[in-house]
C-alpha positions as CSV (number, residue, x, y, z in Angstrom):
1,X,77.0,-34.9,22.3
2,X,73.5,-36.1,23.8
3,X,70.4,-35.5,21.5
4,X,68.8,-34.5,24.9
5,X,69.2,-30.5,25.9
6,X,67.5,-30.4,28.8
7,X,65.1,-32.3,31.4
8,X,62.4,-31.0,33.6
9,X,59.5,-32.6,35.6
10,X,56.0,-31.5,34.4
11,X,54.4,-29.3,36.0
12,X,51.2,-27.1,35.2
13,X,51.1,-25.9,32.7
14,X,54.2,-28.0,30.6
15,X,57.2,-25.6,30.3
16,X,57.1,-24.9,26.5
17,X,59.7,-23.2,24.0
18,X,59.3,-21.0,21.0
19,X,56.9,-20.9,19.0
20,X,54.5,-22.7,21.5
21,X,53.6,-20.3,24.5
22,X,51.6,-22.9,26.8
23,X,50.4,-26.6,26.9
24,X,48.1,-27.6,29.8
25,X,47.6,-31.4,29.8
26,X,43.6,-31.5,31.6
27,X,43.0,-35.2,32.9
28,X,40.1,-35.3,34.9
29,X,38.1,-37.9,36.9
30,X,34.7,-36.3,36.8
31,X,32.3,-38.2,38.7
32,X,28.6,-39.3,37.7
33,X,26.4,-36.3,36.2
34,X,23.7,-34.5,38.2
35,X,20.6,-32.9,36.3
36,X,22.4,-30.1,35.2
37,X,25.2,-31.6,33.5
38,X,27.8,-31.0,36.4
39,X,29.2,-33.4,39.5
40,X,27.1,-34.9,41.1
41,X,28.2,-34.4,44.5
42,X,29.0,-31.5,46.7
43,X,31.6,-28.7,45.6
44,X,32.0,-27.8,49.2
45,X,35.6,-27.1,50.3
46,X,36.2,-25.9,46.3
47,X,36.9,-22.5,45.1
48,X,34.2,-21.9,42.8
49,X,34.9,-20.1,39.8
50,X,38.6,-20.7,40.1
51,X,39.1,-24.3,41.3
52,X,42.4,-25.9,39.8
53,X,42.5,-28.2,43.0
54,X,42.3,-31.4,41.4
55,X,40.4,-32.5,44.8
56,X,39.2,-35.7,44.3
57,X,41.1,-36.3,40.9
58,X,39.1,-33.1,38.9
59,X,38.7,-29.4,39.4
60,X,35.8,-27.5,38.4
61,X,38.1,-24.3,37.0
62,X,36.3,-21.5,36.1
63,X,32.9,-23.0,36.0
64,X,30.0,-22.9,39.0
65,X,27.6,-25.7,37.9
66,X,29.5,-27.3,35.1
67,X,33.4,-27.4,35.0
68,X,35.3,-25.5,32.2
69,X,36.3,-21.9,31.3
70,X,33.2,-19.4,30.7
71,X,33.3,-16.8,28.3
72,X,37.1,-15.4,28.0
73,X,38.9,-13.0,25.2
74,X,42.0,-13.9,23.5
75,X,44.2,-12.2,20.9
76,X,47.4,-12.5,19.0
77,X,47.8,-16.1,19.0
78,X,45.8,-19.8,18.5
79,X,45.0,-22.5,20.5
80,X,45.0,-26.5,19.7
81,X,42.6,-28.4,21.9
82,X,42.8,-32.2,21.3
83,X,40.5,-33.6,23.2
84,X,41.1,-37.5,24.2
85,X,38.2,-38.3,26.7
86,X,34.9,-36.5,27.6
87,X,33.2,-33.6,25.5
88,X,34.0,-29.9,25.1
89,X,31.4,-27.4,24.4
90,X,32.3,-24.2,22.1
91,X,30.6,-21.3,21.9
92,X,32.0,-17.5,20.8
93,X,31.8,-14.0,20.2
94,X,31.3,-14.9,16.3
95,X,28.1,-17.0,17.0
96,X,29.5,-20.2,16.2
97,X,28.9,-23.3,18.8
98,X,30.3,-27.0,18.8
99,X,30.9,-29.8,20.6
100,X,33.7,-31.8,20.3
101,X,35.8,-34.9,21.3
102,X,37.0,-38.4,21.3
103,X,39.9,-37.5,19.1
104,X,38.5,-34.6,17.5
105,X,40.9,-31.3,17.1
106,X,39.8,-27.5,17.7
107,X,41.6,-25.3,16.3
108,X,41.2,-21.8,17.1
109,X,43.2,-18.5,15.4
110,X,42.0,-15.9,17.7
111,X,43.9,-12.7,15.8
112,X,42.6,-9.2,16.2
113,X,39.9,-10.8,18.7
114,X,37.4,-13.5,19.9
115,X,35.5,-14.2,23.0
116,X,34.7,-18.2,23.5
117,X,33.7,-20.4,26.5
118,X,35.0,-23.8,26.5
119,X,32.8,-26.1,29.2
120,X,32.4,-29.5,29.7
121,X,29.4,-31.4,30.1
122,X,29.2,-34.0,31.9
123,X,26.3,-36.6,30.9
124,X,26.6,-40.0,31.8
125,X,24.7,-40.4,34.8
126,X,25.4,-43.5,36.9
127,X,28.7,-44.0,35.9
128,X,32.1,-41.6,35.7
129,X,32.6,-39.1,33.0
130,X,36.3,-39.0,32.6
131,X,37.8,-35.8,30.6
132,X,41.8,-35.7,28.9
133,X,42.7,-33.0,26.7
134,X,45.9,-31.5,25.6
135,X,45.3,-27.4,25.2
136,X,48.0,-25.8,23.3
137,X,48.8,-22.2,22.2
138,X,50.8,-21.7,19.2
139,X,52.2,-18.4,18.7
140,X,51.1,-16.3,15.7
141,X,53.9,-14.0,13.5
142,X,53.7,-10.3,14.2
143,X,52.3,-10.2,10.6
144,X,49.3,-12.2,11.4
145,X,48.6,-11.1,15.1
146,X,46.0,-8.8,13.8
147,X,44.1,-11.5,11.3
148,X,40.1,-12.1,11.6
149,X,39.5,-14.9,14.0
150,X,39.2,-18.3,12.4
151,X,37.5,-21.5,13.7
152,X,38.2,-24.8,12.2
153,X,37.1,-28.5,13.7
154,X,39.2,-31.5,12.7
155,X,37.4,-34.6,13.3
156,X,38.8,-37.7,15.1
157,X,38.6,-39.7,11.8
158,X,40.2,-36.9,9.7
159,X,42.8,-36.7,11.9
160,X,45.6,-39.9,10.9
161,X,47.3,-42.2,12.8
162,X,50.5,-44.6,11.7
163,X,51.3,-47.4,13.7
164,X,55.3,-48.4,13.6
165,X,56.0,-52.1,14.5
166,X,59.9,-52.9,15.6
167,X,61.8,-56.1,14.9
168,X,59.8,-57.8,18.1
169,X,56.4,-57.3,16.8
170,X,55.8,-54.3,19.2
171,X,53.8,-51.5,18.0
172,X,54.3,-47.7,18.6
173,X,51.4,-45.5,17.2
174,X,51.0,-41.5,16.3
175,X,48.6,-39.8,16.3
176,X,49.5,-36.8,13.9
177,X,47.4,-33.7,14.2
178,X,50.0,-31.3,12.4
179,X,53.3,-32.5,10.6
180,X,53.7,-35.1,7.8
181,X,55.4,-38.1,9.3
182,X,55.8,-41.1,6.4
183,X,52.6,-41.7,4.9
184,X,50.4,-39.9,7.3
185,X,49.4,-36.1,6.6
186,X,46.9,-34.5,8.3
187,X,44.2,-31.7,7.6
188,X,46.0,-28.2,6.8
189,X,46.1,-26.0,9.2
190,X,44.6,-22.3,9.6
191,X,46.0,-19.9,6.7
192,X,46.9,-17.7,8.7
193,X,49.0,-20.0,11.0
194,X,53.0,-20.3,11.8
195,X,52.0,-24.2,10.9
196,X,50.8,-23.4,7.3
197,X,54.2,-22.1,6.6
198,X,56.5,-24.9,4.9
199,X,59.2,-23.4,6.6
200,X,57.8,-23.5,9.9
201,X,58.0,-27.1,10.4
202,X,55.9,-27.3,12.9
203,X,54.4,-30.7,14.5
204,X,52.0,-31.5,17.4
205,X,52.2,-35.4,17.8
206,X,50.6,-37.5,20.5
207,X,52.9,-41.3,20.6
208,X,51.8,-44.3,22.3
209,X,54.2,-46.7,22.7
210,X,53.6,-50.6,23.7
211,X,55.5,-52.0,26.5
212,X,59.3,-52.6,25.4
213,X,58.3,-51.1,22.5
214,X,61.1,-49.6,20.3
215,X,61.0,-46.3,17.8
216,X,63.2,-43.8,16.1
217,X,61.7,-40.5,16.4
218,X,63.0,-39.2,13.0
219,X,65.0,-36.1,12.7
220,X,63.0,-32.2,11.8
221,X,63.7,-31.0,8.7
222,X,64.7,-27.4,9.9
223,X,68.0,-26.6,10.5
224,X,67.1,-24.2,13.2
225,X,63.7,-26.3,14.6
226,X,62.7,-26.9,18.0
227,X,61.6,-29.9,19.5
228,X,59.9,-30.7,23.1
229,X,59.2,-34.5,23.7
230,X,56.7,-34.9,27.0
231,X,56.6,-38.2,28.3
232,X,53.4,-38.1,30.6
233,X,52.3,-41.8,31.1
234,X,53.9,-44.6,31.7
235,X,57.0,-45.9,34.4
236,X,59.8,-45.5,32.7
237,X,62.0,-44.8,29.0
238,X,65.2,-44.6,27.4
239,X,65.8,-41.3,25.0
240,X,68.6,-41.7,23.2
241,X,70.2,-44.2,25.7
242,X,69.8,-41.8,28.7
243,X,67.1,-43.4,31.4
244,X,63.9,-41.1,32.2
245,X,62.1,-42.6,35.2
246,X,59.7,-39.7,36.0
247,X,57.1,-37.9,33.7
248,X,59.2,-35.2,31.9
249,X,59.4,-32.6,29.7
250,X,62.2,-33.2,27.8
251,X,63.7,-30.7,24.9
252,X,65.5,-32.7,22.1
253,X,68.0,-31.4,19.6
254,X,65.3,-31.7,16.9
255,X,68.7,-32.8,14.0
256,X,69.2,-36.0,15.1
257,X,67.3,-39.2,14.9
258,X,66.7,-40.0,18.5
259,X,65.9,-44.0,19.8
260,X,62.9,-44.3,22.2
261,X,63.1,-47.4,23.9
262,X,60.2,-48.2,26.2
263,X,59.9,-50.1,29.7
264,X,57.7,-52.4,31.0
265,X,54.4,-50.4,30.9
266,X,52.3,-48.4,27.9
267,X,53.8,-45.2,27.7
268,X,52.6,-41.8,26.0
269,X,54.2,-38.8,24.9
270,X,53.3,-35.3,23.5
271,X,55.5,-33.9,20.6
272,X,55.5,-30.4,20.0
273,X,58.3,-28.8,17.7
274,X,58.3,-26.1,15.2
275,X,60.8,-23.3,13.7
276,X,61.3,-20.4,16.3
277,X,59.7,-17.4,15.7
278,X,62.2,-15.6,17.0
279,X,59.8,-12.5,17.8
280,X,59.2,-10.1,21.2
281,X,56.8,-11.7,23.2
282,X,54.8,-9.6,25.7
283,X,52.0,-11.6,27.1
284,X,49.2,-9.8,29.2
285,X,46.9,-13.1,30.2
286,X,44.9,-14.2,27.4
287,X,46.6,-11.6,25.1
288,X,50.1,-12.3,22.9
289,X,51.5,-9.5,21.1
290,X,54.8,-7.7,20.8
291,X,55.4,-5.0,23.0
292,X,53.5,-3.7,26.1
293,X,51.8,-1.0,23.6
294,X,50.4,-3.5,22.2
295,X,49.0,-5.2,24.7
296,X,47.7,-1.9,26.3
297,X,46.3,-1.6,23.3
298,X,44.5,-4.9,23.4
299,X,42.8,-4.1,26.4
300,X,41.5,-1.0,25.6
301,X,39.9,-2.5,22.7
302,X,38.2,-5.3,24.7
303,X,36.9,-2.9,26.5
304,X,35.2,-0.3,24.2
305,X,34.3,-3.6,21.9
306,X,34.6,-6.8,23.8
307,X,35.5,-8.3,20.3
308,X,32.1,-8.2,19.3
309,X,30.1,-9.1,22.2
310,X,28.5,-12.3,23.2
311,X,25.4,-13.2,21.7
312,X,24.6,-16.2,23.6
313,X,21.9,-16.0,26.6
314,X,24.0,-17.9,29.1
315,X,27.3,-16.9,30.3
316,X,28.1,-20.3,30.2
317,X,26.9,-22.2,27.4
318,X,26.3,-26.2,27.2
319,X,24.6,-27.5,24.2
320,X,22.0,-30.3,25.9
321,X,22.4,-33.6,26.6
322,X,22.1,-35.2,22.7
323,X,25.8,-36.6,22.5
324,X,26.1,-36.1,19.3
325,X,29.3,-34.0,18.4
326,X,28.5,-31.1,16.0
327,X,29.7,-27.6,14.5
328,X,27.8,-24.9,13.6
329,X,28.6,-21.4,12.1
330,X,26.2,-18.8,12.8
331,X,23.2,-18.4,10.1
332,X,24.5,-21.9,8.8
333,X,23.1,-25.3,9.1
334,X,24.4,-28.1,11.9
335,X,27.0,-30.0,10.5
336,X,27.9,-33.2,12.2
337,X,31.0,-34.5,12.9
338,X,30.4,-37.8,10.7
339,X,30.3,-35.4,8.0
């Protein structure tokens, strides 16, 4: 029997499978920076405030002077934002700001409640400001759905990376933000998350793989684990002897070694795979519980509390033009991401 289960063309966002609920793969040609850290060039012919048009090879989304998502509640679930180009700027409902990327890792378990804005400031001027991010939301256990909110910032050099080099000298690298694979093991995740389980044997890994390069991706250790292998740059690859020739998600019978042979160009990949949860999922927009009283209930509690309210002066935060990427909890002292 093929290791392969099932193959479809990426769309937006990536079809996903339990216990992910979404993965949005941003890649965005922003153009030189104006004064106030937006394009600079005309948005006319855009949707402002809800641009996903990808005109010109970026979309402004929910933002009016500077792309991103303005302030937004989410409950019952966590998001994973590795960003891979350009900065994102974090601000929330619990007073805690940062700004984060080249490599660096948010993530976010938004439980019982949070508000956040997630922009991005654009501040080369002269010259293109190019964004990639993967944003991905990880289901939480019914037990947890209810949790405080927790914030957590893994840095681009706390984050590892294993190179693999095949009997040609050809490398393929990992970057490995959750998951032990050989030597590498990454920071721990949230406590309250599916991933800190050790029988959730969950792993979000981004592979870069050098032309012709060869690699075994290895087998999960769960019996019952789920595996989603996106291959989103790059001409062509063999999985498990069976041709791919378009960018694809493709889900993997997650028991089996399976041989990733590359063609003649760099290719990358996303890996997302984890135990199912195996739960009722009723999903309301940026709420994730388990039935529709729940999520009725959700509502009504944004509503009479808007999960604490937002104590920032701008309904769209950016954190000035100093590059420097930072976190800081509210009443607490700037810490930087060099430590």
């Amino acid at each position: 029997m093929s290791a392969i289960l099932q193959v479809q063309p990426l769309g937006f966002p990536w079809a996903t499978i339990d216990p992910f609920l979404f993965c949005a793969y941003h890649d965005d040609a922003y153009p030189s920076a104006n004064a106030q850290m937006g394009p600079a060039t005309s948005l006319a012919g855009r949707a402002i405030g809800q641009d996903f048009s990808r005109k010109d090879g970026w979309s402004m989304y929910h933002g009016e002077t500077v792309p991103g998502f303005p302030p937004h509640p989410h409950r019952g679930f966590e998001t994973v934002t590795i960003v891979r180009q350009g900065l994102v700027d974090h601000a929330d409902s619990l007073g805690a700001s940062a700004r984060y990327g080249a490599g660096d890792v948010q993530w976010l378990t938004t439980g019982h409640g949070i508000v956040h804005a997630e922009m991005f400031p654009l501040l080369r001027q002269g010259e293109p400001n190019p964004l990639e991010l993967f944003q991905i939301w990880l289901n939480l256990p019914a037990r947890n759905k209810m949790v405080d909110p927790h914030f957590t910032m893994f840095w681009q050099h706390q984050v590892p990376r294993t190179t693999f080099t095949d009997a040609a000298g050809l490398a393929t690298e990992v970057l490995v933000t959750a998951g032990n694979l050989a030597d590498a093991t990454p920071p721990a995740p949230p406590p309250d998350s599916w991933a800190a389980q050790p029988e959730a044997d969950v792993a979000i890994w981004t592979i870069t793989m050098a032309p012709g390069a060869r690699w075994t991706l290895p087998a999960a250790k769960g019996a019952d684990t789920q595996r989603q292998l996106y291959f989103f740059k790059g001409q062509s690859v063999q999985v498990a002897g069976q041709a791919v020739s378009s960018h694809a998600a493709i889900t993997l019978d997650a028991g089996v070694d399976v041989a990733l042979v590359n063609g003649p160009l760099a290719s990358e990949f996303l890996l997302l795979q984890g135990r199912p949860l195996g739960e009722p999922v009723a999903q309301y927009g940026p709420f994730v519980m388990n039935t529709r009283a729940e999520i009725e209930q959700a509502m009504a509690d944004y509503r009479r509390t808007q999960f604490g309210g937002w104590p920032w002066g701008d309904d769209a935060p950016v954190h000035g033009r100093d590059p420097a990427r930072f976190t800081q909890m509210v009443g607490a002292e700037k810490v930087l991401a060099g430590g």
